[in-house]
N, C-alpha and C positions, 0 to 999 in steps of 0.2 A: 698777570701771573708771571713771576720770573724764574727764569730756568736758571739754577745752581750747580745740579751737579750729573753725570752721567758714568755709571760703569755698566762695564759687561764682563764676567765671568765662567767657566764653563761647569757652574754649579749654582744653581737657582740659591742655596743658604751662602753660597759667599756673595753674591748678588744683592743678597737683604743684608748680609752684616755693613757690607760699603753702603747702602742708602742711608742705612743707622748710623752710620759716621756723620755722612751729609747732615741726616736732620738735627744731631748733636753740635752741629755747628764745625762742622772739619770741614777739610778741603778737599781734594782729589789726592793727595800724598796720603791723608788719614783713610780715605776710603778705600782704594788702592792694599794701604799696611790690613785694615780690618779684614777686607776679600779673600787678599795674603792667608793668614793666619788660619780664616774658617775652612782654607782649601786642604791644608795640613791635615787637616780632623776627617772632612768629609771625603778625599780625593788624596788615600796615602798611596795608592800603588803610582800615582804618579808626581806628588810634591809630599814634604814631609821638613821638617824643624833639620833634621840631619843631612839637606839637599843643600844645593847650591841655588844664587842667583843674579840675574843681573837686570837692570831696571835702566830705561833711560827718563830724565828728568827734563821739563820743563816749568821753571818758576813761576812763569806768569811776568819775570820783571827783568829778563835779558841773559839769565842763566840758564844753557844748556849743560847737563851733565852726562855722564853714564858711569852709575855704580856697580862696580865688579864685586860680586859676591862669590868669586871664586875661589877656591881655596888646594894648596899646596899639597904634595907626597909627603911622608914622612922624614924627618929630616935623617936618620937614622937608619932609612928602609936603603938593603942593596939591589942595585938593580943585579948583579949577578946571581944574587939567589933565587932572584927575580924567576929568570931564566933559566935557572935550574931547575924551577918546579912548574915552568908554564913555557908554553910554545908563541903564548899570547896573554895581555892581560886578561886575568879572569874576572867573568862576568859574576861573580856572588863571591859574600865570603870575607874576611879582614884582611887581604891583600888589595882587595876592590876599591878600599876608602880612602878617600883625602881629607884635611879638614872639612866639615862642613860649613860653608859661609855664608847659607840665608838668612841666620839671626842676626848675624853682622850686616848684613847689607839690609836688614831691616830698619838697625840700629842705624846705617848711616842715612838711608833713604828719609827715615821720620825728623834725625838732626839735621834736614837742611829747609824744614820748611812746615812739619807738620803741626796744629794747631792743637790736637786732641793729647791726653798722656797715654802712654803705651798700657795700662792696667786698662782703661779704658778700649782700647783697639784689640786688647786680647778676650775681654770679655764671653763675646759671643764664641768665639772658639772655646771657650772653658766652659762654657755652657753645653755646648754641643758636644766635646770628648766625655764630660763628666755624664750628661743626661741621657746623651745614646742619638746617632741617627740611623735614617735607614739606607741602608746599602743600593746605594745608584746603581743601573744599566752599566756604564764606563766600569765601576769598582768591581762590580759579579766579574764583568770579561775578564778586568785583569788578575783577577783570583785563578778564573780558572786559567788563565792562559800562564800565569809561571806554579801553577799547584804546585808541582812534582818540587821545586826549588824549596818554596815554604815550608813542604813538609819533611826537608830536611834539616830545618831549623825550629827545633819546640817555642819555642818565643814567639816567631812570629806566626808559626802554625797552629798554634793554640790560637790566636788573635783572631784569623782568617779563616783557619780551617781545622772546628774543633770536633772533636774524634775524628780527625781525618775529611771531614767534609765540607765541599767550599761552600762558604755564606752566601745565601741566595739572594737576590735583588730583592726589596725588600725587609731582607732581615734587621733587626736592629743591633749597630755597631757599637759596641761603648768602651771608651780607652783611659781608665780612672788611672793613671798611670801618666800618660801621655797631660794629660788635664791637671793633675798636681807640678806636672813641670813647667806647663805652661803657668800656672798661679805662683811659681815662685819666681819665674821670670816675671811678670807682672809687679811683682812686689818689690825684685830685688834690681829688677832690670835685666834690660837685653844683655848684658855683658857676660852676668852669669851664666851666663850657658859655656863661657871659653875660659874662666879663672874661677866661678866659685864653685861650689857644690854639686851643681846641674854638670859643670864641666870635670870636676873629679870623678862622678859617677860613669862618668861618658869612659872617660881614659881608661879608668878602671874596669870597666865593664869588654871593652875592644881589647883593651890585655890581655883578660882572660884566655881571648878566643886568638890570641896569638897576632895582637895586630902591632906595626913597630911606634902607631900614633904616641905620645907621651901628652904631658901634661904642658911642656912647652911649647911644644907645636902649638897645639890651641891658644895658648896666650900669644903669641905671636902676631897671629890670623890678625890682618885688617883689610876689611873693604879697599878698595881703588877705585878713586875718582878718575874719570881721564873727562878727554872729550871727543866724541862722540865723531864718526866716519860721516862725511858726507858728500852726496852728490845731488847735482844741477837735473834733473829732469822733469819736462814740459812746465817751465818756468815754476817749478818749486823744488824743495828742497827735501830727500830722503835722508832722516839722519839713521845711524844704527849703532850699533859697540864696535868697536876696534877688538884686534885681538889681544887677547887669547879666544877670543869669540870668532867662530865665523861670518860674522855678519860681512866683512867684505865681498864675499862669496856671491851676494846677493846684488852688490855695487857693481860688480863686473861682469856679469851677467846683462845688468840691465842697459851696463856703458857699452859692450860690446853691440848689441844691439841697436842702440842709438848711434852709433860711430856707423855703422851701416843702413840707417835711416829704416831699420824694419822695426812695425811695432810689435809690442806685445800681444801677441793673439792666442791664448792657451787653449782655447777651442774650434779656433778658426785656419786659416790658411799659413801664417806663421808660425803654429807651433814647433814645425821642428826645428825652425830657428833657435825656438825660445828653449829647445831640449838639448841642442849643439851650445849653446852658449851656457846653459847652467852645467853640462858636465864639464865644458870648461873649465869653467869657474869650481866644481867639486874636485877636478886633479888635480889644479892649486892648490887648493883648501888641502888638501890631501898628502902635496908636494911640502909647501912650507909653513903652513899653522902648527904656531908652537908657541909655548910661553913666553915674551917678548923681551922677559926679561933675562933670558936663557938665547934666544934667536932672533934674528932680526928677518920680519915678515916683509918681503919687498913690495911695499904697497906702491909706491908710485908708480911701480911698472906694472903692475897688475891691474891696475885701476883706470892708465894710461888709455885714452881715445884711439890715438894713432896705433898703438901697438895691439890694442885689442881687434880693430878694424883689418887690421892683416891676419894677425891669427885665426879669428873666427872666417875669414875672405877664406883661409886654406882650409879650415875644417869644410865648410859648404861644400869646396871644389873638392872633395873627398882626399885632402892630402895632409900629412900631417900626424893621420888619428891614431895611437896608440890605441892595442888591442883593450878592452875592458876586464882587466879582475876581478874576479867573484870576491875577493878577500873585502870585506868590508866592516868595518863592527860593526855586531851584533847588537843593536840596542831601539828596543819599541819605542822609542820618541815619546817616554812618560813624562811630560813637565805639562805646566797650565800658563795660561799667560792672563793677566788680569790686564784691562784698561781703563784709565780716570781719568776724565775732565771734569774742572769747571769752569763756572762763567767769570771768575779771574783770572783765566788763562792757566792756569797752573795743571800740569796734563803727567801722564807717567804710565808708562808701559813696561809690565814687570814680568819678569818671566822666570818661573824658579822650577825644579825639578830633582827628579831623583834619577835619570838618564835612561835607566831599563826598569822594566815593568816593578815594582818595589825594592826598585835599587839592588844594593848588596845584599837582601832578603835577611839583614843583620837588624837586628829589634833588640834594645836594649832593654830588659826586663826591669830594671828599677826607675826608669823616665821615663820607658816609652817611645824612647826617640828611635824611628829607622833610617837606617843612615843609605846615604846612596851610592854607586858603583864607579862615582866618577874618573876614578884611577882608570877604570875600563879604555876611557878614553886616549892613556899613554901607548904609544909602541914600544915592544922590545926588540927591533931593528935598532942594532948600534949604527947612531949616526943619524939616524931622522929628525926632523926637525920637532918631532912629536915625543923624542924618545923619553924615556924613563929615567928621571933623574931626580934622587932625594931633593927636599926643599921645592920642588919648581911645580907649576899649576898643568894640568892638561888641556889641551886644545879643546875648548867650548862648542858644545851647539846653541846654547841660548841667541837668541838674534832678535831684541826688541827692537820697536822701530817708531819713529815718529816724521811725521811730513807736513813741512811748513810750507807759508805760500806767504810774501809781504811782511816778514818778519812775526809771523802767526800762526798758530796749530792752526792745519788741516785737517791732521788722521793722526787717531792714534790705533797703533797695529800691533797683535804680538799673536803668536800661533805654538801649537802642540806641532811636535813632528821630527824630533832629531836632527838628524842628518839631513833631513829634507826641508827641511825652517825653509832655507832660503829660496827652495822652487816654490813652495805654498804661495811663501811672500811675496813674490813677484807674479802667480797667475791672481793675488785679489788686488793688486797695486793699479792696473788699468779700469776697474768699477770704481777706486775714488775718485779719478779722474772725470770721471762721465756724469755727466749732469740730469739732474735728474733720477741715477742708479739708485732703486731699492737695495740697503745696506744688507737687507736678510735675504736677498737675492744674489749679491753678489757674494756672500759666506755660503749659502746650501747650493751656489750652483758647480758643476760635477768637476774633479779635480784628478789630475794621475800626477805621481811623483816616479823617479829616478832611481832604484838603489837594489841590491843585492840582499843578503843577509839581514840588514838591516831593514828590509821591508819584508823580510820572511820569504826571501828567494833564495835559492843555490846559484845562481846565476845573474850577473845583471840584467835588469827587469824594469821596463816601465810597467807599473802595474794604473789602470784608467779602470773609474768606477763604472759601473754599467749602465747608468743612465749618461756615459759622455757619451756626444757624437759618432758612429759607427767607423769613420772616414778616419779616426783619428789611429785607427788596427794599423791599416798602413802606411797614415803620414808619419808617424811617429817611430816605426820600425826602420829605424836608422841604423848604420852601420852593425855592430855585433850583439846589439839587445836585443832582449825577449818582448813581446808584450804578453801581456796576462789581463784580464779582465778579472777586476775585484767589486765585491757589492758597494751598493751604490750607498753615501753617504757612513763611511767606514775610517777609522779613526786611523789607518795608514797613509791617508792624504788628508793627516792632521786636525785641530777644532782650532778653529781662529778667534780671537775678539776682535772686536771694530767700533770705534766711535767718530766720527767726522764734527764737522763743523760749517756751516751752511756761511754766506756770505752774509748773511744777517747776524749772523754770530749764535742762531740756533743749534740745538748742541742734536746728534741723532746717534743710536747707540744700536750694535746688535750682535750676537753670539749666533755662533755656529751650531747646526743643529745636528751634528756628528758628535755631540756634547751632552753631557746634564745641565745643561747653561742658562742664564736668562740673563738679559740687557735693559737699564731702566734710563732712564731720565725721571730725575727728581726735581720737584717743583715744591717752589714753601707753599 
């Protein structure tokens, strides 16, 4: 019996729509688009048609890529009004939104390799928005957790919470709106969603509510190919996205570490190495990510052995450390990451999202589409390298990941979690490693992340789920953070997927159980 194809997603029906690709005769890129799409339906407080994303690509024949489905500010929009009406970007609302570029990076992901046609791959999603599902564990939370937002917008609080009451786990969703747009893209093509009908609807509908988006922003929008960040570690190869993404963040983290020959131990005696080098690595992130095509990100110093090996030398010796800011954005790490291989090598790790909990909580009543916050992600600090500037993209969290060994998929990696993508990613990076590691062992084993506001703290905060190690209270109370004990398998220290690849060339798959998720291996 031969193994063809494997995904893992953190919704059991996008899980079946990617097998159904497989057994249709698609590839890991077809399975991968289908996951995509059913996640939109089932999983909109955290991905959605109107989000962003970005995927990296392996062909299976010597092409590494990574697709930016990021998309731009308004060309049109000022930043000083900006500023007049906000102290900070606002978290909801038509000042929140950019283009949105998941359809586009759908469209470029499927033209570089997919085998299936896109009417085909949207299917099971038009089944599911038009027939009804039932409202996941993940979707109730995040209902109730941004309610008060939704119900100030009738659209989308009708949707979620009608007479004022949020939809219970359980309940059955149906988005016959959302399902017709999907069927005219189907028929007309992904395109139409940025120049035809789907995209006049769009323009038309954010006007209303006062947004500066037009009709030629959207035509504009195109995906970005680049290629892909990578680094040398234990004789293989981590690739990730270059920015506007932060995926570097996670590069130097893990070089800084290795420049000083300590491993990665997230639960063991190194971890606060591993908590000094990723906040590192977040004041960077924080210092110069910004649209590349606006700022130039200094990767070679940042990424640099020697220089990281001194710096984090003076972090240790307690020298150096600037105080920690509470200021951080505000945003619950709502994106999904899908992962696909198969047994032609062809592998793709996609990660799309709507940034905070149902994005800008902006629902376009005649498609259906909710559009997401990502504007949020700009500063209105004049001069940052993040700042607010019509035409330009905001600094990204998506940070998919793939890791070669001999010129061949090892892993393929992408996780939920914002701001914190890149500590997730590096405490499951040392189980691929390990020979022998249960993959469903190294996703539910116990995890703390890094962050302020952004992990629902007033202050900066390691927050460590309650089944981690006790010892970790105060290895990890380093310099001016808090810790906080959070429940144990809790979607503030993210839902991962994971598929590996055995030396045999067996393929082993498995989702996070902080998830609605399920992981298959498919066999003809």
């Amino acid at each position: 019996m031969s193994v063809l194809g494997a995904i893992a997603t953190p919704h059991a029906l996008a899980t079946q729509a990617g097998v159904r690709a497989y057994a249709d005769g698609g590839n890991a890129i077809d399975a991968a688009l289908a996951a995509a799409a059913m996640l939109t339906v089932v999983y909109p407080h955290q991905c959605a048609i109107g989000g962003d994303l970005m995927a990296l690509l392996d062909d299976g024949a010597g092409m590494l890529c990574c697709v930016n489905g990021s998309g731009a500010a308004a060309a049109r929009a000022s930043s000083s009004v900006l500023r007049s009406r906000y102290s900070e970007m606002p978290d909801s609302g038509p000042d929140s939104i950019t283009v949105p570029g998941l359809v586009a990076g759908w469209q470029s992901l499927h033209g570089l390799g997919a085998r299936l046609s896109v009417a085909r791959l949207l299917d099971p999603a038009i089944a599911a928005a038009s027939d009804g599902v039932a409202v996941s564990t993940s979707l109730a939370a995040g209902i109730r957790y941004r309610g008060a937002r939704l119900l100030e917008r009738p659209a989308i609080g009708a949707l979620f919470m009608p007479d004022g009451v949020p939809l219970a786990q359980g309940a059955l969703l149906r988005q016959p709106q959302l399902a017709r747009t999907l069927r005219s893209l189907a028929a007309d093509g992904l395109g139409a969603f940025y120049t035809g009908a789907i995209g006049a609807s769009l323009v038309s509908g954010l006007g209303r509510l006062g947004s500066c988006l037009t009709a030629a922003d959207f035509a504009a929008h195109r995906s970005e190919l680049s290629t892909p960040l990578r680094l040398e570690h234990r004789g293989a190869q981590i690739h990730t996205s270059p920015p506007n993404s932060q995926g570097f963040a996670l590069l130097e983290a893990i070089t800084a570490l290795d420049a000083l020959g300590i491993a990665i131990e997230p639960l063991g005696n190194a971890a606060p190495w591993l908590l000094r080098a990723q906040r590192m690595a977040a004041e960077d992130r924080d210092r110069y990510l910004g649209d590349p095509r606006r700022v130039s990100v200094p990767l070679t110093e940042l990424l640099a052995p020697s220089v990281l090996r001194e710096r984090l030398s003076a972090r240790i010796a307690g020298r150096a450390w600037p105080a920690a800011s509470p200021v951080s954005v505000p945003a619950h790490g709502d994106t999904v990451a899908v992962c696909a291989m198969d047994s032609t090598g062809v592998a793709v790790s996609l990660i799309q999202s709507l940034y905070q909990s149902f994005g800008s909580t902006v629902l376009e009543p005649v498609t259906g589409v909710i559009f997401h916050n990502r504007g949020r992600g700009f500063s209105l600090v004049p001069g940052a390298a993040n700042e607010f500037v019509p035409g330009t993209r905001p600094a990204h969290t998506l940070s998919p990941v793939l890791i070669h060994r001999d010129g061949r998929v090892l892993a393929v990696l992408g996780t939920m979690g914002g701001r914190a993508q890149p500590q997730i990613l590096a405490q499951l990076i040392p189980g691929i490693f390990e020979a022998g590691a249960s993959l469903a062992a190294v996703l539910s084993a116990p995890r703390w992340v890094m962050g302020a506001r952004d992990i629902d703290f007033d202050r900066p905060t390691v927050a460590i789920e309650a089944d981690a190690p006790e010892p970790l209270d105060t290895a990890l109370r380093i310099e001016d953070l808090d810790i906080a004990r959070i429940p144990a398998r809790n979607e503030r220290v993210g839902h991962a997927q994971l598929i590996t690849v055995g030396p045999d060339g067996v393929l082993q798959a498995a989702s996070d159980p902080r998830s609605d998720g399920a992981a298959e291996v498919w066999r003809r």
